[in-house]
C-alpha positions in Angstrom: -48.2 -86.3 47.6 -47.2 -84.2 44.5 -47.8 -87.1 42.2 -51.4 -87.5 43.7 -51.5 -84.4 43.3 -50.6 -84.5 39.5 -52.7 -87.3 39.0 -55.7 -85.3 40.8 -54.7 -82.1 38.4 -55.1 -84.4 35.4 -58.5 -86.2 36.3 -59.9 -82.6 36.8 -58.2 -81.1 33.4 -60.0 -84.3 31.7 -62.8 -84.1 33.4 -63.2 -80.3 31.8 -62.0 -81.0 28.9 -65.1 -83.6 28.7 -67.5 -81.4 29.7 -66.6 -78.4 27.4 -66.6 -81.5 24.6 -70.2 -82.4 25.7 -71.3 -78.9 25.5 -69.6 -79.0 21.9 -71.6 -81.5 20.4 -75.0 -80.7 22.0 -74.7 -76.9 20.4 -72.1 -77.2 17.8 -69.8 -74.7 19.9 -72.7 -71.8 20.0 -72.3 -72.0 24.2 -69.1 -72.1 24.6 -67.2 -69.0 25.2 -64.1 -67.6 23.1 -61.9 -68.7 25.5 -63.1 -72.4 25.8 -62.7 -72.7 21.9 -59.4 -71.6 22.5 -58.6 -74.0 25.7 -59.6 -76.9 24.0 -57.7 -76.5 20.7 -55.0 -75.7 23.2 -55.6 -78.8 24.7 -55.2 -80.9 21.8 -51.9 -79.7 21.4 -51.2 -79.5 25.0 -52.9 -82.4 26.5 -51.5 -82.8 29.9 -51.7 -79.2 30.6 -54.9 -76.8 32.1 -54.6 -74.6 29.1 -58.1 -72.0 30.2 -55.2 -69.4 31.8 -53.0 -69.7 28.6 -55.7 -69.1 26.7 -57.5 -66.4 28.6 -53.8 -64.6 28.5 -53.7 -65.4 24.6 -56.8 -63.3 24.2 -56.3 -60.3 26.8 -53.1 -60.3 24.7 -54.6 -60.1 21.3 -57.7 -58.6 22.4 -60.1 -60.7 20.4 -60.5 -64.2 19.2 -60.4 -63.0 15.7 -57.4 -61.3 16.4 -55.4 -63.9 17.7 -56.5 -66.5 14.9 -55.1 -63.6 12.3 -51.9 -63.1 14.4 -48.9 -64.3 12.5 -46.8 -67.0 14.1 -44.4 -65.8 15.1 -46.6 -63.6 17.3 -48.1 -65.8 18.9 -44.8 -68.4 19.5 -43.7 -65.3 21.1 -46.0 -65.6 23.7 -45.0 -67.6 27.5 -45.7 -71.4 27.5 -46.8 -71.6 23.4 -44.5 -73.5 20.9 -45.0 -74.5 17.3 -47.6 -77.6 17.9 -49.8 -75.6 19.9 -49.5 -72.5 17.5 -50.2 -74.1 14.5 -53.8 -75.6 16.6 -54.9 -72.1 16.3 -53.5 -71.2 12.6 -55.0 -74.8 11.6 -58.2 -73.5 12.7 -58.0 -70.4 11.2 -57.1 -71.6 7.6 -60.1 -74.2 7.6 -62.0 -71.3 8.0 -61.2 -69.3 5.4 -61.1 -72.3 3.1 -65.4 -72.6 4.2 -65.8 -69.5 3.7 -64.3 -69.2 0.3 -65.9 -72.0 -0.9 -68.7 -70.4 -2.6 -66.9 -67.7 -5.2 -64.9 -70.5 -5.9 -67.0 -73.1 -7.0 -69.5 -70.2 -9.0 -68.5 -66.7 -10.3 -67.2 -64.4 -8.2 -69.2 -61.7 -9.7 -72.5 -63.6 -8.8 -71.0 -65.0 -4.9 -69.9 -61.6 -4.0 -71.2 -61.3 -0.7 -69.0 -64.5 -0.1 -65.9 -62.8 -1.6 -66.4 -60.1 0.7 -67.1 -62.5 3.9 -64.1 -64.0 2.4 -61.6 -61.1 2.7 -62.8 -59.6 5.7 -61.9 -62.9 7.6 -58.9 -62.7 5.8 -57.7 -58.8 6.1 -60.1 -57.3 9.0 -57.8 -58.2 12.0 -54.4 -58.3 10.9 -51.9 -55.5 11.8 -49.9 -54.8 8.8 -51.2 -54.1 5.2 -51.6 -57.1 3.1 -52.2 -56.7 -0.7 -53.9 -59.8 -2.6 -54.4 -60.2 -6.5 -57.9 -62.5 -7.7 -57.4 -63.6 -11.0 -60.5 -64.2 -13.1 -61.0 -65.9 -16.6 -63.8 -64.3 -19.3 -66.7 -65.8 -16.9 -65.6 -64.2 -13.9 -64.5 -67.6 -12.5 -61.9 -67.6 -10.6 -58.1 -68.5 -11.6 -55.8 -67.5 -8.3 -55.8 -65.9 -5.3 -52.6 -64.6 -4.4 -51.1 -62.9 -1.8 -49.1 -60.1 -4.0 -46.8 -58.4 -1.3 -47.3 -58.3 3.1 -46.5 -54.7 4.0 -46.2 -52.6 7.3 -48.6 -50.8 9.6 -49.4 -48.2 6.9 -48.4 -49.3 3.9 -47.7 -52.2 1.5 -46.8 -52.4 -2.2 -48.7 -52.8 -5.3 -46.7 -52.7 -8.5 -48.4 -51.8 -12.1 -45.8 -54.1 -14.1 -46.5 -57.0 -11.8 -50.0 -57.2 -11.3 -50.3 -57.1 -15.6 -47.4 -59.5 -16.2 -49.2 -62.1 -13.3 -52.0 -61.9 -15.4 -50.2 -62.2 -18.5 -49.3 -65.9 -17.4 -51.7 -67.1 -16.0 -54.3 -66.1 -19.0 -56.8 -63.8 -16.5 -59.5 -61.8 -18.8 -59.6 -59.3 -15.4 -58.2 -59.0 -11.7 -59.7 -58.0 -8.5 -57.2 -55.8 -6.5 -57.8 -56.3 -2.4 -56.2 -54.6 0.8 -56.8 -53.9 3.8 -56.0 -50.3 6.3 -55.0 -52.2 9.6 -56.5 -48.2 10.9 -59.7 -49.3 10.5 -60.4 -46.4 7.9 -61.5 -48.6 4.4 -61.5 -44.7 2.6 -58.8 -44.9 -0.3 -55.5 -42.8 0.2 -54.7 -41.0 -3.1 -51.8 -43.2 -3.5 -54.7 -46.0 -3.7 -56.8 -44.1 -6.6 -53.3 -43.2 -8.8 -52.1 -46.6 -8.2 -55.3 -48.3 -9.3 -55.7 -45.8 -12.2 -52.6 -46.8 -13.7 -53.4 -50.7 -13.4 -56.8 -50.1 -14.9 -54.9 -48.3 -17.9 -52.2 -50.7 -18.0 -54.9 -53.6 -18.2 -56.7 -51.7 -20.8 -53.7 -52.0 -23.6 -53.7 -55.5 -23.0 -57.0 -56.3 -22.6 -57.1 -56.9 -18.8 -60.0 -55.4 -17.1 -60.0 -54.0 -13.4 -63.1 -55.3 -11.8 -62.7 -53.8 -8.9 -60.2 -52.2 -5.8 -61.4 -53.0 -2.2 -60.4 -52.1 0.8 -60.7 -53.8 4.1 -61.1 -51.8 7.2 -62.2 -53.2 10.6 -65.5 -52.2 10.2 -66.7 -52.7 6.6 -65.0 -52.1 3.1 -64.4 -50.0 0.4 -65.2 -50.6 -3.4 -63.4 -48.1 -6.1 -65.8 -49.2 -8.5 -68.9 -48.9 -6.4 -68.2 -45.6 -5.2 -67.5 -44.1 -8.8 -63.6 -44.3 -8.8 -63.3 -46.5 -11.6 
């Protein structure tokens, strides 16, 4: 009886698993619910499994879908009956994404796709939990050089260092940067920290002929721009 009842338990899970696919292709995902998206990447990894009440827990857990896709992971390996196949499903996912949505500032300008830069580091730095700092690089035309990830910092805080940003640039030939972080508090508004720390990059840059674009900040509801609010 229990293995007609496994067998019964897997016809089902395959039978759902076909139906959410169906839904899938006829809307290209619109109908489907966070937590469908979530139970079928799941299922991938997991295949013989019913994976809708993992990943119903993954999101009560993480409270959004976004939030769980920007979860490091080891977060989310922490969690009961996910591994590192089924982990990396989600971060998979999550780094596709951000490659599409970069796509734009890096195949023009990133002065003239700048909506797309922003789209681009709001995916990136809206939802994570601790401060992350990253340099863009950018030749005479603005184009883009590299995108780096210059430090990962705590809850409140995260390192940006005058002498490294300029000697970064230094080697890899930029004309300019674009400093980026995020306030994991929501709040985009610059600390004074922020301003003195840019201030000195900017003067830095200026001996050297490195110009300072621009400082953002990401907060969970929108950004910050230093040099569209005056500050530079």
């Amino acid at each position: 009886m229990a293995g007609k009842r496994n067998r019964e338990g897997s016809e089902d899970t395959a039978g759902h698993r076909a139906r959410v696919r169906e839904r899938l292709f006829l809307c290209d995902g619109g109908a489907l619910h966070d937590h469908e998206l979530i139970e079928y990447l799941l299922g991938l990894a997991i295949p013989r499994r019913d994976t809708k009440p993992l990943a119903k827990r993954l999101l009560a857990e993480f409270g959004s879908l976004s939030a769980l896709l920007a979860a490091d992971a080891e977060s989310i390996m922490r969690q009961e009956g996910m591994g590192e196949v089924s982990t990396a499903a989600l971060k998979i996912v999550r780094a596709a994404a951000l490659r599409m949505i970069s796509e734009p500032m890096r195949k023009s300008t990133v002065l003239a796709s700048w909506q797309a830069l922003l789209d681009y580091l709001r995916a990136d730095l809206a939802h994570i939990k601790n401060e992350r700092v990253r340099t863009l690089y950018l030749d005479t035309k603005t184009q883009l050089i590299r995108d780096e990830v210059a430090s990962e910092g705590s809850i409140d805080s995260a390192a940006i260092y005058t002498r490294e940003v300029i000697r970064r640039a230094l080697d890899l030939g930029a004309a300019a940067v674009i400093l980026v972080h995020n306030h994991p508090s929501g709040d985009c508004a610059p600390s004074r920290q922020d301003i003195a720390m840019t201030r000195d990059i900017v003067e830095a840059g200026k001996r050297l002929g490195i110009a300072v674009h621009d400082h953002i900040i990401i907060g969970g509801e929108g950004h910050y721009s230093m040099r569209g609010e005056g500050l530079l």
